[in-house]
Structure formats: C-alpha cells, structure tokens
KOLTI-702701 format. One record per residue (C-alpha): x, y negated, z. Coordinates in Angstrom, 3 decimals. Each point is the difference from the previous one (the first is absolute). Layout:
[node [X Y Z]]
...
REM end
This chain:
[node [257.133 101.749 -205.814]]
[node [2.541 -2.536 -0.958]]
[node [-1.451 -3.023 -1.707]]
[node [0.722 -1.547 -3.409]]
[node [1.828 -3.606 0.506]]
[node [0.285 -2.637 -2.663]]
[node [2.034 -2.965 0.594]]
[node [-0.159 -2.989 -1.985]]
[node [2.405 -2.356 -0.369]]
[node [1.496 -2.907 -2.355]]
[node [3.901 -0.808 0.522]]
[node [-1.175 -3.811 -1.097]]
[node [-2.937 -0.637 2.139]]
[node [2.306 -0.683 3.071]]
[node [1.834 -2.558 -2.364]]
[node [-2.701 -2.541 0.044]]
[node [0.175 -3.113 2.888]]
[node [-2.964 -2.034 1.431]]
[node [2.481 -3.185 0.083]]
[node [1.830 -1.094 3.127]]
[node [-1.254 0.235 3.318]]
[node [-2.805 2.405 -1.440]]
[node [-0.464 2.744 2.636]]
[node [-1.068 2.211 -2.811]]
[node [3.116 2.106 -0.827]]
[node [-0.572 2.273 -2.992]]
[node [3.591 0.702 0.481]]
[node [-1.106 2.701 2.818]]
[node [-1.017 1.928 -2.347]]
[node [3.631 0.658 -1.064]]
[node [1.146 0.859 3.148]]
[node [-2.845 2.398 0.700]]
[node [0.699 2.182 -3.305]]
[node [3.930 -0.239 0.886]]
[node [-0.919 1.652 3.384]]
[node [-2.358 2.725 -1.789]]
[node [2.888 0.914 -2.146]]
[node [2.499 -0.241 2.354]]
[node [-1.740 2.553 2.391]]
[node [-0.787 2.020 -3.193]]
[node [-4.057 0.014 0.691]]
[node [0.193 -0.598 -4.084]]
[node [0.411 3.479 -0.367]]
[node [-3.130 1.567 1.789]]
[node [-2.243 -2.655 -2.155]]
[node [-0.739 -0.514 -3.883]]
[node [1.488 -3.574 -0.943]]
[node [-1.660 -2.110 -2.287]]
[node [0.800 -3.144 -1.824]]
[node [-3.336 -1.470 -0.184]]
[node [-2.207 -1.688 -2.385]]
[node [0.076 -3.861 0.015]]
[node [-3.917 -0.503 0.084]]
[node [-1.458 -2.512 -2.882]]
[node [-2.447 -3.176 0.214]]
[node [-2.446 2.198 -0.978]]
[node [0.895 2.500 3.100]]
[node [-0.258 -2.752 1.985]]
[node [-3.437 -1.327 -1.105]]
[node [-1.323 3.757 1.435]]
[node [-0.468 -2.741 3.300]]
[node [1.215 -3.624 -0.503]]
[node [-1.643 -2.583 -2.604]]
[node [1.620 -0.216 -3.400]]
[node [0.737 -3.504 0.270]]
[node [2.034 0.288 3.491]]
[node [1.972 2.480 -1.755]]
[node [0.671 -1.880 -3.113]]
[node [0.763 -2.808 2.289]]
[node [2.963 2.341 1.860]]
[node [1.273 1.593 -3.296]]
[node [0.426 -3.758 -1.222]]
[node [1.093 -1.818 3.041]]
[node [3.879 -0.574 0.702]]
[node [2.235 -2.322 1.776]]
[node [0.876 -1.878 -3.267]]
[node [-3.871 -0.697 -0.888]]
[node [-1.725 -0.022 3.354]]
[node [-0.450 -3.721 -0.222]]
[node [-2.616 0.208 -2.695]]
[node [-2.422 2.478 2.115]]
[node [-0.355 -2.306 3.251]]
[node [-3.886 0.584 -0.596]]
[node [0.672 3.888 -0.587]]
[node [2.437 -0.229 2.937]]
[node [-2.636 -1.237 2.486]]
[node [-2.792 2.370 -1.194]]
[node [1.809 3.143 0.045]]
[node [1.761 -0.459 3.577]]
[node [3.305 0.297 -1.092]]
[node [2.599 -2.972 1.607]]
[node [1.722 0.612 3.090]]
[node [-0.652 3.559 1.200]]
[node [-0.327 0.942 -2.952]]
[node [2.583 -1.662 -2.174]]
[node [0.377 0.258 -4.081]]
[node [3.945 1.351 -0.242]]
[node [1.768 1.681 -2.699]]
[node [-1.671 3.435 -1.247]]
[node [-3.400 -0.557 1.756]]
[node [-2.059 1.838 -2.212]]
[node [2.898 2.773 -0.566]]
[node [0.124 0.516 3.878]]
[node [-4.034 0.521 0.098]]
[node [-0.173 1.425 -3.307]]
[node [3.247 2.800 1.751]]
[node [-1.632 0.664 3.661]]
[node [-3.255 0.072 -1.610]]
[node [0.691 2.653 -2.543]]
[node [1.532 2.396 2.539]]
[node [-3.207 0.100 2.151]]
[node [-2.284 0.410 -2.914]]
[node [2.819 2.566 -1.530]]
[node [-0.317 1.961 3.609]]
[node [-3.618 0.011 0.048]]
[node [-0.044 1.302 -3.481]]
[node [2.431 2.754 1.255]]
[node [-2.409 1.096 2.953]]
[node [-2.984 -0.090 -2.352]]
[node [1.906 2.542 -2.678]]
[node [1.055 1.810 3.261]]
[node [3.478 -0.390 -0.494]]
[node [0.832 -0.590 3.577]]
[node [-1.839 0.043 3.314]]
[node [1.915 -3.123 1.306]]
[node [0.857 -2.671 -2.054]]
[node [2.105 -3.046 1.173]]
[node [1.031 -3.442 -1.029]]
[node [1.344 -1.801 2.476]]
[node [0.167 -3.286 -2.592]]
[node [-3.685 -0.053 0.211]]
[node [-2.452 -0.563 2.905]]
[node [-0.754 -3.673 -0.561]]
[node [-3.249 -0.194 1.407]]
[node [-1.106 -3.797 0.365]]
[node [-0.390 -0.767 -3.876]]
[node [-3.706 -0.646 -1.097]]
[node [-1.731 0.255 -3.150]]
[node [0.224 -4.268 -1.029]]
[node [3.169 -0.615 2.435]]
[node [3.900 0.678 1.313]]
[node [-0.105 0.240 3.779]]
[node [2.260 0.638 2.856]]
[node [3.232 0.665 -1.723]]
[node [-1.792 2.420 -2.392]]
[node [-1.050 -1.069 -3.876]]
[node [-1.452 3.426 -1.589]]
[node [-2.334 2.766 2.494]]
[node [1.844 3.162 -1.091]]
[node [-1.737 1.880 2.447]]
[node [-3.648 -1.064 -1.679]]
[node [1.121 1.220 -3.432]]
[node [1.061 3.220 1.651]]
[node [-2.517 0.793 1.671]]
[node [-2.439 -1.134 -3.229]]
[node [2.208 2.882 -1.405]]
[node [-0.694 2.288 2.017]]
[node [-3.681 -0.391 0.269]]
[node [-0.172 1.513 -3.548]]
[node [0.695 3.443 2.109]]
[node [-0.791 -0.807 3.253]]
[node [-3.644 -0.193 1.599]]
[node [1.408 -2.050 3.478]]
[node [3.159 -1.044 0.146]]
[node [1.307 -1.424 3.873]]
[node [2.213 -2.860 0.215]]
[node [2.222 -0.230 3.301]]
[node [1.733 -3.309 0.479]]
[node [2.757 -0.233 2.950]]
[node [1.643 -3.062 -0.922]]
[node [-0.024 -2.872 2.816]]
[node [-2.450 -2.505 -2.415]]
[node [-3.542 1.313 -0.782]]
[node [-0.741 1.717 -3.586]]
[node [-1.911 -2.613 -0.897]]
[node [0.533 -0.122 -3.897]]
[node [-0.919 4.155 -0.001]]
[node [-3.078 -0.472 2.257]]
[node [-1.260 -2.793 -2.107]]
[node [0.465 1.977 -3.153]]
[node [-1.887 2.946 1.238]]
[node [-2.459 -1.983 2.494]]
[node [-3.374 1.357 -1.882]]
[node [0.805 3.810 -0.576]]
[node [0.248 3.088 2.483]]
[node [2.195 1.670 -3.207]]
[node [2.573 -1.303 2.173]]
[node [0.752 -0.812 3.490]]
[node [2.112 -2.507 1.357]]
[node [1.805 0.066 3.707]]
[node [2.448 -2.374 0.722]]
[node [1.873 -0.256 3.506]]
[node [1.354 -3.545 -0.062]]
[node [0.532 -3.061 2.381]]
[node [-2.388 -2.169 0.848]]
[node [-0.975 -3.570 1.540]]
[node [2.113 -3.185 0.616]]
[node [-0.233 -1.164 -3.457]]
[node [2.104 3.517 -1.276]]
[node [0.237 0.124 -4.159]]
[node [-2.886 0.802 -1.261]]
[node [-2.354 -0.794 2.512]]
[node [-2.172 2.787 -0.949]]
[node [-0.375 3.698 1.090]]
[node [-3.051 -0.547 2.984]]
[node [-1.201 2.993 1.233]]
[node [-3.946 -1.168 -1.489]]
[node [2.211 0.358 -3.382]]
[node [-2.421 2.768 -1.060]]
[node [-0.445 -0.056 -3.925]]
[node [-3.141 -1.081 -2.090]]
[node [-2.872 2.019 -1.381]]
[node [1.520 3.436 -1.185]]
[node [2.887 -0.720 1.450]]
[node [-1.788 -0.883 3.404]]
[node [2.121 1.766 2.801]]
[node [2.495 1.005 -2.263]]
[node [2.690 -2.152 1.791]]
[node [1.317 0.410 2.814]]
[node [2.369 -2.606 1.687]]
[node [2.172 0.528 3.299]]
[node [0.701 -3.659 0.944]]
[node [3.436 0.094 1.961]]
[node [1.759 -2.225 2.569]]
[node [3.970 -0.532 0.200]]
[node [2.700 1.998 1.456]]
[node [-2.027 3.645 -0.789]]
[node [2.612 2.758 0.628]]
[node [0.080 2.987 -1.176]]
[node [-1.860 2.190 2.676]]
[node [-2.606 -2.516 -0.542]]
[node [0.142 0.302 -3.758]]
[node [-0.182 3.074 0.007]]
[node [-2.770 0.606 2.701]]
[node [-2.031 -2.040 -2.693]]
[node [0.666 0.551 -3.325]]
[node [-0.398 4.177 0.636]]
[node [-3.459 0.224 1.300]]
[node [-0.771 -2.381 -2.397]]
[node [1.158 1.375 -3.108]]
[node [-1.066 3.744 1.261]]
[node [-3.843 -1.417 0.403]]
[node [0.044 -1.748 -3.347]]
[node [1.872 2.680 -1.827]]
[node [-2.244 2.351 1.463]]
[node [-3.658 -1.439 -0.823]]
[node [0.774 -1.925 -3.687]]
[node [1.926 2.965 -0.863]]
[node [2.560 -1.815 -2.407]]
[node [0.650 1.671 -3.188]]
[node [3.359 -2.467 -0.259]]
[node [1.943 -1.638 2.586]]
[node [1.721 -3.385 -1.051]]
[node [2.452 -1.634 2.784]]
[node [1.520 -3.145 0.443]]
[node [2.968 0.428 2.171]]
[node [1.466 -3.630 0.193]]
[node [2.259 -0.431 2.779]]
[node [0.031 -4.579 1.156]]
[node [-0.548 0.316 3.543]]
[node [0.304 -3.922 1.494]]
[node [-1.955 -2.057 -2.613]]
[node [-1.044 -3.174 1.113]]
[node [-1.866 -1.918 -2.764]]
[node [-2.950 -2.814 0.255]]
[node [-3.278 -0.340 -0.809]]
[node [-2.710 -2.211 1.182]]
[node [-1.222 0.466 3.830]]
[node [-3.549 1.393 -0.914]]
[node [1.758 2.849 -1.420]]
[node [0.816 1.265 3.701]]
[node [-3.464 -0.352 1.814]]
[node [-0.982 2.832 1.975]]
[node [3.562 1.974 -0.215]]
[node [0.995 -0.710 2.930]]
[node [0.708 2.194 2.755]]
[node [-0.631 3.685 -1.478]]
[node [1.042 2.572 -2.669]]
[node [-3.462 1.277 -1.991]]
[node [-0.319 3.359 -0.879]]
[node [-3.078 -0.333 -2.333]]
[node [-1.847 3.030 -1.780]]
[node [-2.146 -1.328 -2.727]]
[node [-2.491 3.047 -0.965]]
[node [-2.999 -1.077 1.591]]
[node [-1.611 2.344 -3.150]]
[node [2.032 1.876 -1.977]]
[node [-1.238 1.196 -3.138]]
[node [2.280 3.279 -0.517]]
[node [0.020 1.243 -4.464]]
[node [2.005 2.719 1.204]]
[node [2.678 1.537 -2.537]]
[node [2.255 2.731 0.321]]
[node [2.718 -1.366 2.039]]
[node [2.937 0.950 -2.697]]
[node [-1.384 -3.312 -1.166]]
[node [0.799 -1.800 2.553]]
[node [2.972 -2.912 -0.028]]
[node [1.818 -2.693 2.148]]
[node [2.323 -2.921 -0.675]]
[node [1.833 -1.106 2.693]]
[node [1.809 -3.421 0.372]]
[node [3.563 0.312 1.869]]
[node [0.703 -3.380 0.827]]
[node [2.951 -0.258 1.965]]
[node [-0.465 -3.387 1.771]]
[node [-1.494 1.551 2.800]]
[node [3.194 0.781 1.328]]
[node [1.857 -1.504 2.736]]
[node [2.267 -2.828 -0.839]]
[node [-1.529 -0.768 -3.281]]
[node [0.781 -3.298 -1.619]]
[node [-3.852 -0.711 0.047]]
[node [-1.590 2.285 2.391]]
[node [-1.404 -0.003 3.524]]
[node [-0.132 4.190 0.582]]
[node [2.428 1.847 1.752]]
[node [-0.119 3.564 -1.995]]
[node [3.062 1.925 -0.145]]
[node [1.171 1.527 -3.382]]
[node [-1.062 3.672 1.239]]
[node [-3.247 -1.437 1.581]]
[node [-0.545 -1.735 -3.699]]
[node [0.622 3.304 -1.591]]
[node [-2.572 1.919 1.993]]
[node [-2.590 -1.086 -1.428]]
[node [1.041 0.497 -3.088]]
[node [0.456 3.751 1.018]]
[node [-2.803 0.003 1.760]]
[node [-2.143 -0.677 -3.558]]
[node [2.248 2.333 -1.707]]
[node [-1.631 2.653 2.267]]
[node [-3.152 -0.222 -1.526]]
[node [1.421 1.612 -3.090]]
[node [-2.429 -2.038 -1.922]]
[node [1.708 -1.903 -3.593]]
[node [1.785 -2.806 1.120]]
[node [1.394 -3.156 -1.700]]
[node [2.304 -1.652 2.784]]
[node [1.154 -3.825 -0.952]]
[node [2.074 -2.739 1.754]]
[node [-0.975 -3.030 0.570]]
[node [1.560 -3.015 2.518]]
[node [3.005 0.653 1.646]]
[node [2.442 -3.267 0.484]]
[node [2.708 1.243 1.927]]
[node [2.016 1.476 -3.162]]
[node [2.238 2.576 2.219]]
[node [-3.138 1.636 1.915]]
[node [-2.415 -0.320 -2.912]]
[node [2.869 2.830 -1.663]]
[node [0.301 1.782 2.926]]
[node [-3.647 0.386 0.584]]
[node [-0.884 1.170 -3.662]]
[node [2.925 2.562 -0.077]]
[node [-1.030 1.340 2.878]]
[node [-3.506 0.386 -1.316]]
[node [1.114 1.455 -3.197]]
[node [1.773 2.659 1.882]]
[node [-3.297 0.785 1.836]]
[node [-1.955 0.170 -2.930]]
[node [2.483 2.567 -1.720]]
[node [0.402 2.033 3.531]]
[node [3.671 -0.468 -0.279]]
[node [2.107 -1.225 3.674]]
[node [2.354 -2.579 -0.371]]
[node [2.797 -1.268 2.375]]
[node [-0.236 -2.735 2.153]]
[node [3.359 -1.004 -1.579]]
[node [-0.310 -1.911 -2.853]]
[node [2.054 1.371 -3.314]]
[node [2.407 -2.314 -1.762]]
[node [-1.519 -2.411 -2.494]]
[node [0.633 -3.236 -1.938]]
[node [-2.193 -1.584 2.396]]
[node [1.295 1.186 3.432]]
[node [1.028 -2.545 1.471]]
[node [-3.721 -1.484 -0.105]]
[node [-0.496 2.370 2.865]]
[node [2.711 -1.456 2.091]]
[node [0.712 0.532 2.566]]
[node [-1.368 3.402 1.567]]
[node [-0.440 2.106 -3.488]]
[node [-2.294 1.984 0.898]]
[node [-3.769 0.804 -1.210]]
[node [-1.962 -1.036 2.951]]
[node [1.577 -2.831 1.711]]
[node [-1.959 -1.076 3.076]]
[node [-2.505 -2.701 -1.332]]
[node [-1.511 -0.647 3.291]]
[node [-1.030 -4.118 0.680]]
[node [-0.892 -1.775 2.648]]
[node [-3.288 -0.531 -0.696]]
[node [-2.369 1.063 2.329]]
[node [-2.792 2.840 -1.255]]
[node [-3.230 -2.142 0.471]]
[node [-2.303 3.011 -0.584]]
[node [-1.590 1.875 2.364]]
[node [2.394 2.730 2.111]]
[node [-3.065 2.457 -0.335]]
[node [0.143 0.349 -3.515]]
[node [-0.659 3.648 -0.263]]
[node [-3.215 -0.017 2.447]]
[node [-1.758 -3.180 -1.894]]
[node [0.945 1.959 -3.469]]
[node [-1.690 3.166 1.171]]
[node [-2.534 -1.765 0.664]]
[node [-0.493 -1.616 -3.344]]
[node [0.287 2.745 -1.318]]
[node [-2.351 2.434 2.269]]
[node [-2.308 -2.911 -0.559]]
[node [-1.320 0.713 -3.028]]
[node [-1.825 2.998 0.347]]
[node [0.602 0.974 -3.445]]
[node [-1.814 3.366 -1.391]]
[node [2.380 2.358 -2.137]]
[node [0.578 -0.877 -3.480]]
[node [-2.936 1.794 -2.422]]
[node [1.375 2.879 -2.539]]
[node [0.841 -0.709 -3.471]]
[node [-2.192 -1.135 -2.329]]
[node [-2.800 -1.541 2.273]]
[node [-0.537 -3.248 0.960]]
[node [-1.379 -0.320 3.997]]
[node [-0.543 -3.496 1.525]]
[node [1.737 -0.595 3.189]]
[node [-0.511 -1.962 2.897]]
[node [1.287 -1.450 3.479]]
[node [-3.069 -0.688 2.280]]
[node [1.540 -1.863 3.095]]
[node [-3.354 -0.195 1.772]]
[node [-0.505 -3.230 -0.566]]
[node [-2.507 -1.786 -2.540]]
[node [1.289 0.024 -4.305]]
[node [1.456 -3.467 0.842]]
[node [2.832 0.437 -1.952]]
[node [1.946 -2.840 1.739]]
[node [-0.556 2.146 3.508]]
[node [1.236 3.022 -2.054]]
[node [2.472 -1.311 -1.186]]
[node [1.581 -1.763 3.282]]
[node [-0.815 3.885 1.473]]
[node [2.198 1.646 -2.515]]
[node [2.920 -2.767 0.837]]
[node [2.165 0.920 2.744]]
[node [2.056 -2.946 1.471]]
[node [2.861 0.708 1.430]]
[node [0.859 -2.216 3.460]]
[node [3.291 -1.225 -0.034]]
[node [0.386 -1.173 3.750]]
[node [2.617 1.916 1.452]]
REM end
C-alpha cells in the first residue's frame, strides 16, 4: 500500500548565511526543493509550509536562558554578551549572523510540525530536510548546530509513542541526541559515524552504552575513513535488522546528513584506543522488553549527507545511491518515520543526494538527467543525478565486513521478542562470569583493518 508523504519546507530557510567561509550552506536547501519540483516528486507528497516553533517550543529541551540568549543576540549587540557568548558555545562554529533565532525558530518548527503530523497520523513519512541538526545540547550551540530539532521531535512524539529508534548516518557521531536521551530505553539511539584522530566530536566509542534506564539503549558503530558503499551497506543492514527486530520501534526517526571528508580537531586523548578497527558493538547485555503492540512502534532517522564522497568536510567515500539505500532500506520496515537532514557541505551533492531520497521515499523514479532549474549550472558540469563521487581515499575498514557483521550480530544470542502486553527479562550469557566489563568487550566485535 502506497504510503502517505508530507514534505515540509520554508522558501526562506535556505535564505539565511553562516558568514563567509562558513561551510554551513543553508542555501542547499534551495537547491534541493528546486530539484523536488523540478522532477515533479511535489505531486505524489502533501506540502506544507510549516510552523516557525516558539521559545517556549524550544524550552521542550534547551534551558530558558540559552534561548532567551539566541532570541536576543545579533550582530549589532553581540558585544554586550561576551560572558553569554563564552557560556553558551556560540563564536566561531557557531557564529551569531542575521536571523539566528528565525533560522532555529524555522528548521525547528518543521520537525516538531512533522512529528505532530505522524502523531495525528497524517502521514507515514514525514520529511524536513531543513532539520537534522543533531550536535545542539540542552545549555550549548555545538558543531555548526544552535537548536536540537530532532530532541523536540522526538519529545513529540513520545506523547504517542512507547520506543521510538533514532538512526544517525551522518559522518560525525549523534552526540547531542544520545546525550539527550542517555538515561531512557523510551528511545534508542544508533549512530554510524567516524571515529579517532581527533574527528569532531570526539565521542561515539563503542562502550557508549547509556545510563541507568537507558543502560544499553545506545548503540554506537565507530567507523574508520574511506568506507564504501559495499562496506556500508554490509554494516548498517544487519545492524539495523537486529535492532529493529528486538526493540521493536514504534517510530523510526533518521538523520540522513550527507559531509563525507570532515577533518576537524580535538584534543589527542579523544582518539585513544581507535586505532586500527571498525567496532560493531551490541549493547543489550539485559534487555528489559514492556512489550506493546508494534503499531506503536516509531523511528527517526538522521540523513546526513556528509558521508558522501567528495564532501567539503568528510572522509567517507559513499555514493549518492549507496547514501540512499539506507534510507530505503529503513523505509522497508514500514514502521512511522520522521527522516531529517543534517551536514552536507558540498552544496551541489548535498541537493542531489536529498532529491534522490525524496524520490525514494515517495516510490517515484527519476532520471539521471537533471531537469532545468534556476540553479543548474551549480551542477556543472555533468548534469546529472549521480555524478561519480568516488575519492582517493583509501577504505581503512576491514575488507570482511559482512563476515565480522554476522558475527556481531549472530553473537548475541538474543531470545524472540515476548507478546504484547508482558514484560520478560532478557539476557546474553557469554559463558563467562557477570563481569560486565568481560561482557561487554564479548558483545564488541572489532573489526581488523590489516589488509
């Protein structure tokens, strides 16, 4: 059966600029809605202007006095809030420039808008590619992003939703989401990201596991650079399949940013141990299942696209249709889905990359050929949708991918999931003793990467 597709989008949210030499283009955003109109996908979808979210929206997650601090701040008055400045993270990466808090107050709105839509049961699928900024925390601006969109969604739709999954494929780790939702099992976190030699945000270890409640309720795959997309794929499949499969989302949310080649600092400790493997790590040493019926059952993935080749910032070398498979692949599930953007800092294949997602999402084909549009000659000089992307970086993880993720996954011994309405304590006994630190290294599977 055909699914219900709402697309939200604001003709000014690709108007707003970072400042120059920001790598943050908003401006993609324009050029990604062109191409959905262009190639007519508008017309299997229900379009929405969305709702610019308030302070008080905001507040759902973030402290009231970093948000009073962004709805006041400017260029013209930023002198007088050095102290705020400093305490709220927001300088460099994350610059004051004109229309801040309209920008936040625009992307944010759409994501809590779409969750609202999913909750009502509007749609099955909503997207907005605007949103998917995923490093804000609750006192702080971080990594390019100033307001978590994808916490206030997902707050949203946790009025409906018993367990709601969070998928994050963008190059950097989740970190902002997996923060926000470190103590609950109400929602899982998995984020396939880069990691080691001081790569932004330094976080995203496979012992990542979550606190009390949330204790084995995240789930990081800890990545090395050049990953194709055999390898990608050979991953992310078993992987979502096993975790799809035992905490039996009742909403998918998905992150789908698309920076493949980001090289960004951060002190050396950040990199112990991350040498020399990929880790594959499944969390649920006990599972505590408070089964539901699964028409409950929700995911939000996170479709950053700078985990394609030749991104501005990235170190991946995923080609747009490799990129887009995941996002099938989750579609599969048939499960409610929110799908967001994210990174993404080459502007041309950023636009490519979400168009062609779109048209997955709405089942519709689209050329290779790209139509006519004030922005064509962006896509100079081959025109086409999937340009080869392809870099010369080297795929540092392991060529026996699929083998090492079967066996994470056949590692884990899981039972079946109980039936609804009962609650059935599960556990992995790896014949060892209930150190959880020997567990826990049992459940990790590290990929060699000597070729």
């Amino acid at each position: 059966m055909a699914k219900t597709v709402a697309y939200f989008y604001d003709p000014d949210v690709g108007n707003f600029h970072y400042g120059a030499g920001h790598p943050m283009k908003p401006h993609r955003l324009a050029l990604t809605h062109s191409l959905v109109l262009h190639y007519g996908l508008y017309k299997k979808m229900i379009v929405f202007k969305p709702y610019q979210a308030s302070q008080h929206d905001m507040c759902r997650f973030h402290s009231e006095d970093y948000i009073d601090f962004l709805q006041r701040v400017s260029p013209n008055n930023m002198q007088g809030f050095t102290k705020s400045l400093n305490a709220f993270n927001v300088g460099d990466d994350c610059p004051v420039f004109p229309g801040l808090f309209e920008f936040c107050s625009r992307y944010t709105g759409a994501s809590l808008q779409g969750a609202t839509q999913l909750n009502n049961k509007i749609c099955d699928i909503a997207i907005n590619w605007a949103g998917g900024l995923h490093h804000a925390k609750k006192f702080e601006a971080s990594g390019f992003c100033y307001v978590n969109d994808i916490v206030i969604g997902i707050l949203e739709l946790l009025k409906y939703h018993p367990r709601v999954l969070y998928i994050d494929i963008d190059i950097h780790h989740g970190d902002g989401v997996q923060e926000a939702f470190y103590l609950t099992d109400r929602v899982m976190t998995v984020s396939f990201h880069k990691y080691g030699n001081y790569f932004f945000p330094g976080t995203g270890d496979m012992y990542e596991v979550g606190a009390e409640s949330g204790r084995y309720y995240c789930l990081n795959v800890p990545l090395r650079d050049g990953i194709d997309d055999q390898s990608y794929k050979h991953l992310f499949q078993p992987v979502i399949n096993q975790v799809v499969d035992y905490y039996q989302p009742t909403c998918i949310v998905l992150q789908v940013r698309t920076n493949p080649c980001a090289h960004t600092s951060l002190p050396s400790e950040a990199a112990e141990g991350s040498e020399g493997c990929v880790c594959v790590t499944f969390c649920p040493l006990v599972w505590i299942w408070r089964a539901v019926p699964k028409s409950f059952c929700f995911s939000v993935p996170q479709c950053g696209a700078d985990s394609l080749g030749c991104d501005r910032l990235g170190c991946f070398n995923l080609s747009i249709r490799g990129h887009g498979e995941c996002v099938e692949y989750v579609k599969s599930f048939n499960i409610p889905l929110l799908v967001l953007g994210g990174g993404g800092y080459t502007v041309r294949n950023v636009a490519r990359c979400w168009t062609y997602e779109t048209s997955l999402l709405v089942d519709e084909p689209i050329s290779d050929e790209l139509p006519y549009s004030e922005y064509f000659e962006y896509f100079a000089p081959d025109f086409t949708l999937h340009p080869d992307v392809s870099t010369r970086i080297e795929n540092q993880n392991s060529r026996q991918v699929s083998a090492h993720s079967h066996a994470a996954t056949s590692a884990l011994n899981f039972q079946s999931p109980v039936a609804d309405g009962l609650s059935c304590e599960i556990s992995w006994s790896p014949g060892q003793n209930n150190d959880e630190k020997q567990q826990l290294g049992c459940l990790s599977v590290c990929l060699s990467v000597n070729n």
